[in-house]
C-alpha positions as CSV (number, residue, x, y, z in Angstrom):
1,X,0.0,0.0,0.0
2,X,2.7,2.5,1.1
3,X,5.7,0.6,-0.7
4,X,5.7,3.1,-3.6
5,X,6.1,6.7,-1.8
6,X,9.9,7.7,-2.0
7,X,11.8,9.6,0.2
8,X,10.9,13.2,-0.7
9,X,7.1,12.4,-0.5
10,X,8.0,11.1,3.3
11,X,9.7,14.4,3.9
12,X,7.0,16.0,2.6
13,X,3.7,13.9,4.7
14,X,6.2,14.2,8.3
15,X,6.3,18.1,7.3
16,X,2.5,18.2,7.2
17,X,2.0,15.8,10.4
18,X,4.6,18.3,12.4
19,X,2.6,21.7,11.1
20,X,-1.0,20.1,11.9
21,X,0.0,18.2,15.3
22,X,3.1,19.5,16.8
23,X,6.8,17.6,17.3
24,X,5.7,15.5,20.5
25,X,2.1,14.4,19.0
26,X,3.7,13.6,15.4
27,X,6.4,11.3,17.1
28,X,3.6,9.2,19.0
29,X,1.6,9.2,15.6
30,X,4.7,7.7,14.1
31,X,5.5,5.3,16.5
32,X,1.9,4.1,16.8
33,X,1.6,3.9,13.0
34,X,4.9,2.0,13.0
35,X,3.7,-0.4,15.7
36,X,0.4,-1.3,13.8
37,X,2.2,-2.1,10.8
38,X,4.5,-4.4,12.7
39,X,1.3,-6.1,14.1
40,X,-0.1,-6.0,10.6
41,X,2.8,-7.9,8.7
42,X,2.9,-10.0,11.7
43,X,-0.6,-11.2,11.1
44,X,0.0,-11.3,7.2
45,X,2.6,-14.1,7.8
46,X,0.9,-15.9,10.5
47,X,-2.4,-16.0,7.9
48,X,-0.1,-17.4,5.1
49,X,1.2,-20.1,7.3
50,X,-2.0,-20.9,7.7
51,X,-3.3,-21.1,4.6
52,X,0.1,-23.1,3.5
53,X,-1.4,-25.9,6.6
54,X,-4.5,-26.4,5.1
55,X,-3.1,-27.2,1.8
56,X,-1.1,-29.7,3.1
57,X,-2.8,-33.3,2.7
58,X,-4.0,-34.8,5.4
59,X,-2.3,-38.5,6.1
60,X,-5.2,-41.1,7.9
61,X,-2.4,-42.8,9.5
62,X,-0.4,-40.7,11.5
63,X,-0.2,-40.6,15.4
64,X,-2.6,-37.6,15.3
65,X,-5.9,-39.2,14.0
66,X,-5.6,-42.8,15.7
67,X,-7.7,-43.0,18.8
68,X,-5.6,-42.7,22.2
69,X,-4.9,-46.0,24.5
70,X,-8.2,-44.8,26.7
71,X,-10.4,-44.2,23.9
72,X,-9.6,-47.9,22.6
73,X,-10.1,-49.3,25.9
74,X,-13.3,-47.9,26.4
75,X,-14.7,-49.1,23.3
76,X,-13.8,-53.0,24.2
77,X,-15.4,-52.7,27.7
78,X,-18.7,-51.3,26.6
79,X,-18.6,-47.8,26.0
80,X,-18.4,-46.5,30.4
81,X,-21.1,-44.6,31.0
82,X,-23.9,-46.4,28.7
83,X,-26.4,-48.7,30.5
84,X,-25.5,-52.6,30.1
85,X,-28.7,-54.7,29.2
C-alpha cells in the first residue's frame, strides 16, 4: 500500500504531520503507526502459514488421527457410561 512513496514524499507527509499536530504528538503518531504495521505484517505471515497448513494433505495414518490407548479401551469394555442390558 505505502511501498511506492519515496523519500521526498515522506519528507514531505512528516512536514505536514509536524505543522497540523506538533513535534511530540507527530512522534507518538509515528511510533503508533509504525507499531500497527508491525502487528499487521505480523498477522500477514501468521495467515499465510495458515493457509500453507491447510493445503497440506491430510495423512489417515499418522499418530494424530488414531484413537488414544483410553479411547480404545473404552470401546472393548462397553462404551463407560452407557447402561448394560
Amino acid at each position: 500500500m505505502l511501498g511506492n512513496i519515496g523519500a521526498g514524499e515522506l519528507i514531505i507527509i512528516i512536514a505536514v504531520l509536524v505543522a497540523i499536530f506538533g513535534k511530540k504528538k507527530a512522534t507518538e503518531i509515528a511510533r503508533d503507526v509504525g507499531e500497527v504495521r508491525k502487528e499487521i505484517e505480523k498477522l500477514s505471515q501468521e495467515s499465510q502459514k495458515a493457509v500453507e497448513d491447510l493445503k497440506k494433505p491430510i495423512s489417515l495414518s499418522s499418530p494424530e488421527n488414531s484413537p488414544t490407548k483410553k479411547e480404545s479401551q473404552v470401546g472393548k469394555s462397553g462404551g463407560g457410561d452407557q447402561p448394560s442390558a
